[in-house]
VEXPA-717986 format. One record per atom (N, C-alpha, C): residue in one letter; chain; x, y, z; residue number from 1. Coordinates in steps of 0.2 Angstrom, whole numbers, plus 5000, padded with zeros to 4 digits. Layout:
residues N
{site "A", "A", {X, Y, Z}, NUM};
...
end
This chain:
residues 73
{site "X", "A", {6010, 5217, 4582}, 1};
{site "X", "A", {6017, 5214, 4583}, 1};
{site "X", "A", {6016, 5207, 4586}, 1};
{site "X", "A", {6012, 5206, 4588}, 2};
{site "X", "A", {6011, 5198, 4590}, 2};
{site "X", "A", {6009, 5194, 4586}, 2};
{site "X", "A", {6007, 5194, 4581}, 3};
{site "X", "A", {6008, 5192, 4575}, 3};
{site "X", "A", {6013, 5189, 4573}, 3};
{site "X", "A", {6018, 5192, 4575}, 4};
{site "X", "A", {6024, 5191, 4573}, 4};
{site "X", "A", {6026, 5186, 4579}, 4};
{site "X", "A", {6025, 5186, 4585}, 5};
{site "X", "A", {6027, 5184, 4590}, 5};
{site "X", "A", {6033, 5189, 4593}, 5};
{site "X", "A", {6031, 5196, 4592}, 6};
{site "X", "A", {6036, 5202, 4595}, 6};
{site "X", "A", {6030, 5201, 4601}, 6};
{site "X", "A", {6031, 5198, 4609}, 7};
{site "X", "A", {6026, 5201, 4611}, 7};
{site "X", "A", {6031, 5203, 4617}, 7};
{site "X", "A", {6036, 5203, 4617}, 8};
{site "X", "A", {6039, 5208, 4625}, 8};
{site "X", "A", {6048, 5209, 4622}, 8};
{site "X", "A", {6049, 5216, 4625}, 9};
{site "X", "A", {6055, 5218, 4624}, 9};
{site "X", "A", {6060, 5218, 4620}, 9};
{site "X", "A", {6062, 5212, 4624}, 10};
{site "X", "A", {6067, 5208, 4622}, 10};
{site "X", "A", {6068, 5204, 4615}, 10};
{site "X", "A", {6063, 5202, 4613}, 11};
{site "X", "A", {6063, 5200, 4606}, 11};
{site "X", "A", {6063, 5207, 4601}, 11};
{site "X", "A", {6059, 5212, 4603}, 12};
{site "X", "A", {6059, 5220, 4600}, 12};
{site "X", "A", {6066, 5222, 4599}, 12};
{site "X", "A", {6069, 5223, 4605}, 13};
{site "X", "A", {6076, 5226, 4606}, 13};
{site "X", "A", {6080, 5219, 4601}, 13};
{site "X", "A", {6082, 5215, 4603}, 14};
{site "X", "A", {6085, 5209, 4601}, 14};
{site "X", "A", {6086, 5209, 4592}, 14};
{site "X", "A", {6078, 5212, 4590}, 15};
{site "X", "A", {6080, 5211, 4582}, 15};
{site "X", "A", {6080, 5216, 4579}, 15};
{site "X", "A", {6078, 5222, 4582}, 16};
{site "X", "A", {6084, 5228, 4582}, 16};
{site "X", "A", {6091, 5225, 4580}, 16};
{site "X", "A", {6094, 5226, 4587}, 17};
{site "X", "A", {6100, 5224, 4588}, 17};
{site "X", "A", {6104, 5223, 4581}, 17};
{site "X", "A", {6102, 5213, 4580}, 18};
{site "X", "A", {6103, 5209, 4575}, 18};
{site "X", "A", {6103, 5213, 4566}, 18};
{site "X", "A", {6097, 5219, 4567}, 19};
{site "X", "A", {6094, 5221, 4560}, 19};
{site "X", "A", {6098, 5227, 4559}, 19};
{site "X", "A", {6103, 5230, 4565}, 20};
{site "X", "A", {6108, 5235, 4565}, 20};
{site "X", "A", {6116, 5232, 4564}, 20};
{site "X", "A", {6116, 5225, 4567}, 21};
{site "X", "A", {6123, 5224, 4567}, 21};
{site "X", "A", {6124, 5219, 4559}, 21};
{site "X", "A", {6117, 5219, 4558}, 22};
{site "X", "A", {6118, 5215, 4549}, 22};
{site "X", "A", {6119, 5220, 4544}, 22};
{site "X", "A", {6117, 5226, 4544}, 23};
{site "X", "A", {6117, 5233, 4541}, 23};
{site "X", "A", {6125, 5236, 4539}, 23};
{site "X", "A", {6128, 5235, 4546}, 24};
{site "X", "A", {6135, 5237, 4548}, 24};
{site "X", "A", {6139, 5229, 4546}, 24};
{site "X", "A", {6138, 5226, 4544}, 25};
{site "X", "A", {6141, 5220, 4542}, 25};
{site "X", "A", {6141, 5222, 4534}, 25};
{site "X", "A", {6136, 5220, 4532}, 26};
{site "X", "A", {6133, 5224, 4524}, 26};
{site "X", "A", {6138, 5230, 4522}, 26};
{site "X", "A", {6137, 5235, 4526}, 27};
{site "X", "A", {6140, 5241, 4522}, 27};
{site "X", "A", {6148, 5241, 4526}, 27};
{site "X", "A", {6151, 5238, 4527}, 28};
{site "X", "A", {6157, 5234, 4531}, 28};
{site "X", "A", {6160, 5231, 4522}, 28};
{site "X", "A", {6157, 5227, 4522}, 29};
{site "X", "A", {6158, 5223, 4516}, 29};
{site "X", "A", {6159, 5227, 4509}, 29};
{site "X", "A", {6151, 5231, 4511}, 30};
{site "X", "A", {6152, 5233, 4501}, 30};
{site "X", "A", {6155, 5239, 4501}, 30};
{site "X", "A", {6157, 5244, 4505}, 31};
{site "X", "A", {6162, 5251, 4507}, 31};
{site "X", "A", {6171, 5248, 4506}, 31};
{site "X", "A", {6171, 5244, 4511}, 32};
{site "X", "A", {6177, 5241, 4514}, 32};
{site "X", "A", {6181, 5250, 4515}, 32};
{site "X", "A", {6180, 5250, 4520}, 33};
{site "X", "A", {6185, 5256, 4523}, 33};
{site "X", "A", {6192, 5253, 4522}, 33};
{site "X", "A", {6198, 5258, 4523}, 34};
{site "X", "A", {6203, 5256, 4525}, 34};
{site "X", "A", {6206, 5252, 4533}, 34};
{site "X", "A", {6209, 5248, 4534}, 35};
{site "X", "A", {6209, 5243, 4540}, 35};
{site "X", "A", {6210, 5248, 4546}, 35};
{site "X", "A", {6214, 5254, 4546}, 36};
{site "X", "A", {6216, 5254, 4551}, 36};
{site "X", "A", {6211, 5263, 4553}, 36};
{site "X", "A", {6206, 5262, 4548}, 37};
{site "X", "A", {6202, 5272, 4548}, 37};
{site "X", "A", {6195, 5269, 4556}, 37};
{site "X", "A", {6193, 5274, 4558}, 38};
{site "X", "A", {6189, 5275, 4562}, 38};
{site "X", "A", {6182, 5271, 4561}, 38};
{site "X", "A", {6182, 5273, 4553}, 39};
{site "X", "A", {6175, 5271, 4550}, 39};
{site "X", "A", {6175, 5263, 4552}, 39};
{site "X", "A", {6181, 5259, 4550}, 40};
{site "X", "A", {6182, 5252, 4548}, 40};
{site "X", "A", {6180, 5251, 4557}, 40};
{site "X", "A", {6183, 5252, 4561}, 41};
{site "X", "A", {6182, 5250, 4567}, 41};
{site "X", "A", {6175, 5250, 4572}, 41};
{site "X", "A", {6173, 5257, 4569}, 42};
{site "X", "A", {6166, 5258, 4572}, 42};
{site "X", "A", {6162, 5255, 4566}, 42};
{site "X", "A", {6162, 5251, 4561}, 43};
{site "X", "A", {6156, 5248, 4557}, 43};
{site "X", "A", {6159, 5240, 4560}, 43};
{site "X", "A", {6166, 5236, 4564}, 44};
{site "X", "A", {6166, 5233, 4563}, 44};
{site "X", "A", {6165, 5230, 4571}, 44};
{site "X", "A", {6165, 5237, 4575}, 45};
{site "X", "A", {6161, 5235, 4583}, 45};
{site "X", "A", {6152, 5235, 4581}, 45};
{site "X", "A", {6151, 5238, 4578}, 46};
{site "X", "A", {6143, 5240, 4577}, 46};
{site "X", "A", {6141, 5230, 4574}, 46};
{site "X", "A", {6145, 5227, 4568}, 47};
{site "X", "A", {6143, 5223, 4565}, 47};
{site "X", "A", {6144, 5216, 4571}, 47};
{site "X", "A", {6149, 5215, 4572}, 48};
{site "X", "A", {6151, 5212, 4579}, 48};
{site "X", "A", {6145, 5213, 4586}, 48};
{site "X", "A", {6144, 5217, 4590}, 49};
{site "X", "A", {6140, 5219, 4593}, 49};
{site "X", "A", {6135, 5221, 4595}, 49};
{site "X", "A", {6133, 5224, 4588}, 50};
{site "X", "A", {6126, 5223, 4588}, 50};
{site "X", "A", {6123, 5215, 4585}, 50};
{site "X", "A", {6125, 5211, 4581}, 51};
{site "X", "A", {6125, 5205, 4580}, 51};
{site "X", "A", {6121, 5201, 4586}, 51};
{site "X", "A", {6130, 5201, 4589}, 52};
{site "X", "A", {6131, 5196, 4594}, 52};
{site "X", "A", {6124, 5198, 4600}, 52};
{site "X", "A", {6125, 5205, 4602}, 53};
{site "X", "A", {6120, 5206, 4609}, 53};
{site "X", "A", {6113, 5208, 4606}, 53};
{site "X", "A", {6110, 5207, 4602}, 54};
{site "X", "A", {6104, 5206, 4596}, 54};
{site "X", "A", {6102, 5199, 4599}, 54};
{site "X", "A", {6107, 5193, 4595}, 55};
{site "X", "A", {6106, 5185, 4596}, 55};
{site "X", "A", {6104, 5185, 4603}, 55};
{site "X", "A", {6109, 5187, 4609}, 56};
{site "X", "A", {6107, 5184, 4617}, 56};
{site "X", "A", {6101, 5188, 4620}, 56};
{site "X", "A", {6098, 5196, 4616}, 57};
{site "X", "A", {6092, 5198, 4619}, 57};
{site "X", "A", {6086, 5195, 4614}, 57};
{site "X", "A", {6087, 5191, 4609}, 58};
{site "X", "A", {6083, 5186, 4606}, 58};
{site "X", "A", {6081, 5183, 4608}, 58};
{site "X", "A", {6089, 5178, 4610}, 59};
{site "X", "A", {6087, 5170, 4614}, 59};
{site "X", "A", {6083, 5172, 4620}, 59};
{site "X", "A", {6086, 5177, 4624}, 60};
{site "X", "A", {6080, 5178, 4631}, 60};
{site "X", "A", {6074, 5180, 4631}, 60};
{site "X", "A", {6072, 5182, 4624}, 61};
{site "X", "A", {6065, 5185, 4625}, 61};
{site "X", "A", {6060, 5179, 4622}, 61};
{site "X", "A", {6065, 5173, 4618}, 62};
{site "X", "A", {6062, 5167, 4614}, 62};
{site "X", "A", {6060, 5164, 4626}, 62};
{site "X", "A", {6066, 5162, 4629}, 63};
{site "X", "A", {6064, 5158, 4636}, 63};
{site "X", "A", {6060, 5163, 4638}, 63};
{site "X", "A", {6059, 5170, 4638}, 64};
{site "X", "A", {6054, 5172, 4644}, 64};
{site "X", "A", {6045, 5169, 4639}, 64};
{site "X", "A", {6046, 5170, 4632}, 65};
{site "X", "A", {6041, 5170, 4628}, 65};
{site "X", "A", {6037, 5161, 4630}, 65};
{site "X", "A", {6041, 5156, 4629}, 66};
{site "X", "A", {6042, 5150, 4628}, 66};
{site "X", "A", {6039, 5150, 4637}, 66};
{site "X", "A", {6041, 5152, 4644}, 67};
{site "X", "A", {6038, 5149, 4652}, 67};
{site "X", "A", {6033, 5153, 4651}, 67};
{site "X", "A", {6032, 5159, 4649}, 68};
{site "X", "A", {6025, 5162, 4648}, 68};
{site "X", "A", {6020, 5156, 4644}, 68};
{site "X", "A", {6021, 5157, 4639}, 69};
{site "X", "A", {6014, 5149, 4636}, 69};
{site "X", "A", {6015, 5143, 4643}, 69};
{site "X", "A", {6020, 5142, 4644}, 70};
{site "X", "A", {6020, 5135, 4646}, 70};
{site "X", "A", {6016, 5136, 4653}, 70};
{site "X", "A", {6016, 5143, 4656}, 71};
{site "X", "A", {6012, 5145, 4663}, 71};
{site "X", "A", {6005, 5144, 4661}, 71};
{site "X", "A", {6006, 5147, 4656}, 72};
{site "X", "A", {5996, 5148, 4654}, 72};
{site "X", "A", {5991, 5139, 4651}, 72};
{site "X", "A", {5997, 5135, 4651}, 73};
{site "X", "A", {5994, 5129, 4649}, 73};
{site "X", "A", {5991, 5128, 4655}, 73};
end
């Protein structure tokens, strides 16, 4: 995983999140439920949400990634 630069967490978790709330965007789209059914709401909290809280545990595990290197210089 470091390889990748997955080396803690929050980058792990984070793109989860992102690779769940873009799945639920995707099948949002190509299903399209009815607007007011259960399904549309819980695909449209999941795409929205997990998206959105993916992106902020991303950006925080890029700053904790980023003072770690800059500690070790």
């Amino acid at each position: 995983m470091s390889r990748l630069g997955l080396t803690n967490i929050y980058l792990k978790c984070g793109l989860v999140l992102i690779v769940i709330g873009l799945v639920c965007a995707v099948t949002l789209f190509a299903v399209v439920p009815p607007a007011n059914s259960t399904s549309f709401q819980l695909l449209m909290w999941g795409a929205q949400g997990g998206f959105l809280s993916g992106l902020v545990l991303y950006i925080i595990g890029r700053v904790v990634h980023a003072t770690r290197q800059s500690r070790r210089a």
